[in-house]
C-alpha positions in Angstrom: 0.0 0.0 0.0 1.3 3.4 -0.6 2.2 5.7 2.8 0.4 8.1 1.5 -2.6 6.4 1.5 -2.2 4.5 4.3 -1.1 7.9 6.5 -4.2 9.3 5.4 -6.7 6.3 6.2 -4.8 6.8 9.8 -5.8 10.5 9.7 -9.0 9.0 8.7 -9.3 6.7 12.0 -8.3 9.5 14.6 -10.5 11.8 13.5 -13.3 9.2 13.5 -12.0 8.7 16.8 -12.0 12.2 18.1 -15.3 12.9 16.9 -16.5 9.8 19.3 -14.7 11.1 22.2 -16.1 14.5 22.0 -19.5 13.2 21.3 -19.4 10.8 24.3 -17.9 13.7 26.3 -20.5 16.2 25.5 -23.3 13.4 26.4 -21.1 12.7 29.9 -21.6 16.7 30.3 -25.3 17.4 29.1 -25.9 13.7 31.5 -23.8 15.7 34.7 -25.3 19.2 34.0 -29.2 17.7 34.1 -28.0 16.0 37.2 -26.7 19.0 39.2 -29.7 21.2 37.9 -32.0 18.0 39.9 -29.9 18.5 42.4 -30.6 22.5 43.1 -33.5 22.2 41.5 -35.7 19.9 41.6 -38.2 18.1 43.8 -35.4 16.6 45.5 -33.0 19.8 46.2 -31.1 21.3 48.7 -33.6 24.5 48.8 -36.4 21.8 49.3 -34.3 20.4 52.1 -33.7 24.3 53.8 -37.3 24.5 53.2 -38.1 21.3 55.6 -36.2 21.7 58.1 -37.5 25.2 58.9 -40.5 23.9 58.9 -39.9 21.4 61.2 -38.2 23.7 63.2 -41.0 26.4 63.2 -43.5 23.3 63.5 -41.8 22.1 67.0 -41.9 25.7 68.3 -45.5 25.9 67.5 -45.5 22.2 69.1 -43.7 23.5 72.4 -46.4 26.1 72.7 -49.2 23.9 72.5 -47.9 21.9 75.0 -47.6 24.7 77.7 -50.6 26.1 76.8 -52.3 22.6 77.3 -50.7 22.0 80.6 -52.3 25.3 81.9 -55.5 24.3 80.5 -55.9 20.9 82.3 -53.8 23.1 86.1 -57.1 25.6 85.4 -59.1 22.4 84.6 -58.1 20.6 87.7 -58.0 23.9 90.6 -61.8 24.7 89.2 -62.7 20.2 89.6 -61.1 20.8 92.8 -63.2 23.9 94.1 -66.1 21.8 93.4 -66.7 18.9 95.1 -69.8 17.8 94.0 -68.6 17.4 90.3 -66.9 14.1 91.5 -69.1 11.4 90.2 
């Protein structure tokens, strides 16, 4: 075979070549970018996650107050059962 023919079917080859490595690497990167933008995103994401745990935390606040405010319900309950003794039954 003549070496000019055969350097060109090489130059042939690694271009082939390149074009599949930049193909696969620009589907590794489109693959990667839709990943990261689920990750900020999405229905999954870290501001989803922010968003949950201040809720939880604003949720057991409101929790803790319900709680006191119960307990001085049933002391109030308990002095007025206590003032009347005929409500024992």
């Amino acid at each position: 075979m003549n070496p000019i023919l055969a350097e060109l079917e090489s130059k042939k080859s690694s271009s082939i070549r390149k074009i599949i490595a930049y193909s696969l690497l620009i589907f590794v990167t489109i693959l990667f970018a839709v990943y990261v933008g689920n990750v900020f995103f999405g229905s999954r994401s870290a501001s989803v996650l922010y968003d949950l745990k201040e809720q939880k935390s604003a949720l057991s606040n409101e929790v803790k107050k319900y709680q006191e405010l119960n307990s001085a319900l049933q002391k109030e309950y308990f002095e007025l059962i206590g003032l009347d003794p005929d409500s024992y039954k």
